[in-house]
N, C-alpha and C positions, 0 to 999 in steps of 0.2 A: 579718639582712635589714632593711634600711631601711625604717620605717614612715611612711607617707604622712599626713600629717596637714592634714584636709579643717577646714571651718566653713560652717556656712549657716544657716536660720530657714524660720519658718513665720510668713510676713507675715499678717497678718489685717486683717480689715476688716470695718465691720456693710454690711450688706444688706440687701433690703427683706425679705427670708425670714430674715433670721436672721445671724450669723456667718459671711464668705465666707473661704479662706483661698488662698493663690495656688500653681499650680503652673505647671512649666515643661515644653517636650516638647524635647528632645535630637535633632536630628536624624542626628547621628554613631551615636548608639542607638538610633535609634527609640522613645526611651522616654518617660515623663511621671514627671518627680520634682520633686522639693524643690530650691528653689535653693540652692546651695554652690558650693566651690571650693578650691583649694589654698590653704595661709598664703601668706604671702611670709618669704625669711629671716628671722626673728628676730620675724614679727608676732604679736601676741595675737590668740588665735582669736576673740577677742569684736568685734575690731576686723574681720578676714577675714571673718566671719561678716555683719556688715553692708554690709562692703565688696563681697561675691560676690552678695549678694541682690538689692543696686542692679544691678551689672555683669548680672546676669543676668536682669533681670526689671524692670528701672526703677523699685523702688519704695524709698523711703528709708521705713528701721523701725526704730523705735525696740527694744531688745531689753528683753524683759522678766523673763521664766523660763527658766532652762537646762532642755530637756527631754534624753531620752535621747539617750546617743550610739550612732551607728551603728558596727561592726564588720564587716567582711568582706573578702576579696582584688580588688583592683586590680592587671591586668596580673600577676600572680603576685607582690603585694607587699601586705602588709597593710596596710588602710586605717581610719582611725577620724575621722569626721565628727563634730563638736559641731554642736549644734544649739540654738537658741532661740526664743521665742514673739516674735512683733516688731510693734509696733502700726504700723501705714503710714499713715503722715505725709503722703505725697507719691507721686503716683506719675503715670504717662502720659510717651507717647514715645516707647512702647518699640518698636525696628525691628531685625526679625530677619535672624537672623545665622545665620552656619554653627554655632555652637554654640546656639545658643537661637533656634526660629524659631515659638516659639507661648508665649503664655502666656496662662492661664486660672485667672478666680477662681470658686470653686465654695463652695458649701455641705460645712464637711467631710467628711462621710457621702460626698458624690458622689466630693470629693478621694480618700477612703479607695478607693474604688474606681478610680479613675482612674489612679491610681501604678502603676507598672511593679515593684517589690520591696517584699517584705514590711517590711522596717527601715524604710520612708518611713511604712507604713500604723501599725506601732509609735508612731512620731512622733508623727505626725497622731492616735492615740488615745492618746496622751500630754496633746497639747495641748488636745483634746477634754475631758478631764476636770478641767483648767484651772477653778476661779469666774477671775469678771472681775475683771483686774486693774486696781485704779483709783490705784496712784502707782506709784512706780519712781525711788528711792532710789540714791546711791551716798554710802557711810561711807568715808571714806579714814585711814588715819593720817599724819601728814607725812611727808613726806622725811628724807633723814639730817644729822645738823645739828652732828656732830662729838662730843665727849663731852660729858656733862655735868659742869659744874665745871670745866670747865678755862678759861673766859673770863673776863675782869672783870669785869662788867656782872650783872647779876641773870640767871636762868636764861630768863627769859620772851624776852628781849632776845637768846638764840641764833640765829644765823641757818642756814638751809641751809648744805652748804657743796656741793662740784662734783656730787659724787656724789647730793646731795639735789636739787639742780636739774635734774639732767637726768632724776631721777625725777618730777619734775613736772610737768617737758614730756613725759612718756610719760603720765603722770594726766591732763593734759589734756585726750589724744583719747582716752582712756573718759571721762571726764565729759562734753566734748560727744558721745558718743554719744546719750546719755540726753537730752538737750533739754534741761536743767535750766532754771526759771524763778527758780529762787534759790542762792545760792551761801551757804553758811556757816561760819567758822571762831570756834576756838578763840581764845584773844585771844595766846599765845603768837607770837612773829614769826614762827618754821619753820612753824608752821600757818600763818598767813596769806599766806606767800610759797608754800608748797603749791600754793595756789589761786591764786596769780596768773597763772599760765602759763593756765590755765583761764578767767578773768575778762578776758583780754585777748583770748582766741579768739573768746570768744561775748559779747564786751561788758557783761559784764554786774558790779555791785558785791559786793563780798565784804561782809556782814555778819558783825562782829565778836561773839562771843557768850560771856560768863564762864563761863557755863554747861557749857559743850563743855568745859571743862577738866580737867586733873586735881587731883586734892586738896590744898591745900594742908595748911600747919599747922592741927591741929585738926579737920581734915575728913575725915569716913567716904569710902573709895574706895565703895562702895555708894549714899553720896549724890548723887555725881558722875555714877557709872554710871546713876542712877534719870533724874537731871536729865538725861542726854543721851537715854537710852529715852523720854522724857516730848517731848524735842525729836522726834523722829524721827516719834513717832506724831502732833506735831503738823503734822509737815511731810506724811505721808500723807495726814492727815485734808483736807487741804487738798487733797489730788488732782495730780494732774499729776508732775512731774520736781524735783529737788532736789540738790546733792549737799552733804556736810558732811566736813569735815576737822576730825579730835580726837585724843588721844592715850593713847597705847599702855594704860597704864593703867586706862582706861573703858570702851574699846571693849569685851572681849570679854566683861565683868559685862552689860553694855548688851543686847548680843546675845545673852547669856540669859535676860534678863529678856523682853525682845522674842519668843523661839523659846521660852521656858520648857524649854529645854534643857540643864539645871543640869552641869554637867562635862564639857559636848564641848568641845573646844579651836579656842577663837575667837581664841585669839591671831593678834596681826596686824604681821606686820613692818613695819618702815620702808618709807614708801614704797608698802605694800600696799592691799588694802580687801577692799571687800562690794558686792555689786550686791542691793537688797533691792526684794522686792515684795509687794505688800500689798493685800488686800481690803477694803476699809473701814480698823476698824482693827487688821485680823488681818495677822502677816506672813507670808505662804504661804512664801516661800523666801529663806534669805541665802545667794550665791552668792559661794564666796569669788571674787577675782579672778587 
């Protein structure tokens, strides 16, 4: 049986009491839930997920933390919702509809109450025991850039090739999900063409970084790893949005040095990443993508 695959979030906002978070009333069900929605063919739920929150609720949010997903039957078809924490950026405008004709931002405790299904109120005390999130990272590794060794030119000088680029232009709309106010790459060309599909979306410059690399002759892969963990938390420390492109090599030492999660498999395909979010300079969660 075909499983339906849902995305949505749990917008939030401060308030003058505290932490408000937004919910929706359904008038097809009479109900009050969490905004979501169906993927579209072939879309990344992270992407649906922001996309169904806006359509449903007018609020553009930033995603932060993957919390629980939902489980249960739709229509005699099993349903499974992803869900994330999502800071709201933007919002107002919103005019109802046959599918969404109210929406209300509460204090979560009241939201917890207000929901129509136990899985929303799961959520919602998920997100409740959230600390504040204060950056929202994404780690990319580049695209695919052909073999290595096989070109003339030195290896740094690789370029994407078809299949790297159009994985680029999918990296692009998750990194502008995130807002990023800085862009950074490795100094390799496949990493910094990585990011251009991205740099061109949201205007913004790619800083070039030796750092982000991987090892050369003479050099510990744990030094590399340490130098990009040392980047990472200074990009947190800083606050706000960032994304960084590096390679295959660093990443997942990186991100055990960062989770202190010595042998879980961080590895990260071409093309792939992390959505990372951080308390200070604690990282609460690396979500792969």
């Amino acid at each position: 049986m075909t499983e339906i695959r849902a995305a949505g979030g749990v917008p939030w906002r401060p308030g003058a009491g505290g932490i408000e978070v937004c919910v929706v009333h359904r008038p097809r069900y009479g109900d009050w839930t969490l905004p979501k929605g169906k993927l579209e063919p072939a879309e990344h739920p992270l992407v649906a997920a922001v996309r169904e929150v806006a359509e449903e609720s007018d609020v553009r949010g930033v995603p932060q933390v993957r919390l629980p997903s939902a489980h249960y039957r739709s229509e005699g078809h099993p349903k499974v919702v992803d869900y994330w924490s999502m800071r709201a950026v933007a919002s107002g405008g919103f005019q109802p509809d046959t599918e969404v004709d109210e929406v209300r931002w509460l204090p979560v405790d009241d939201a917890a109450r207000l929901v129509s299904y136990p899985h929303d109120t799961e959520v919602l005390a998920a997100f409740a025991a959230l600390p504040p999130v204060t950056a929202t990272l994404l780690v990319v590794r580049h695209g695919h850039a052909g073999t290595r060794g096989t070109g003339t030119g030195p290896d740094t000088a690789r370029p994407l090739d078809s299949e790297g680029w159009a994985q680029a232009y999918a990296l692009a709309e998750l990194v502008a999900l995130i807002r990023p106010q800085r862009l950074l790459s490795a100094s390799p060309r496949r990493c910094v063409q990585t990011l251009d599909p991205a740099a061109a979306r949201l205007d913004l410059p790619i800083e070039v970084c030796s750092d982000l690399d991987e090892p050369r002759a003479g050099q510990q892969r744990d030094e590399r790893a340490l130098a990009l963990a040392a980047c990472l938390l200074g990009l947190a420390g800083a606050g706000g949005g960032a994304a960084v492109c590096s390679q295959g090599k660093v990443i997942p030492r990186a991100l055990e040095q960062l989770t202190g999660r010595v042998g879980e498999d961080f590895s990260t395909p071409k093309g792939g990443g992390w959505l990372l979010a951080f308390t200070g300079d604690t990282l609460l969660t690396a979500e792969r993508l």
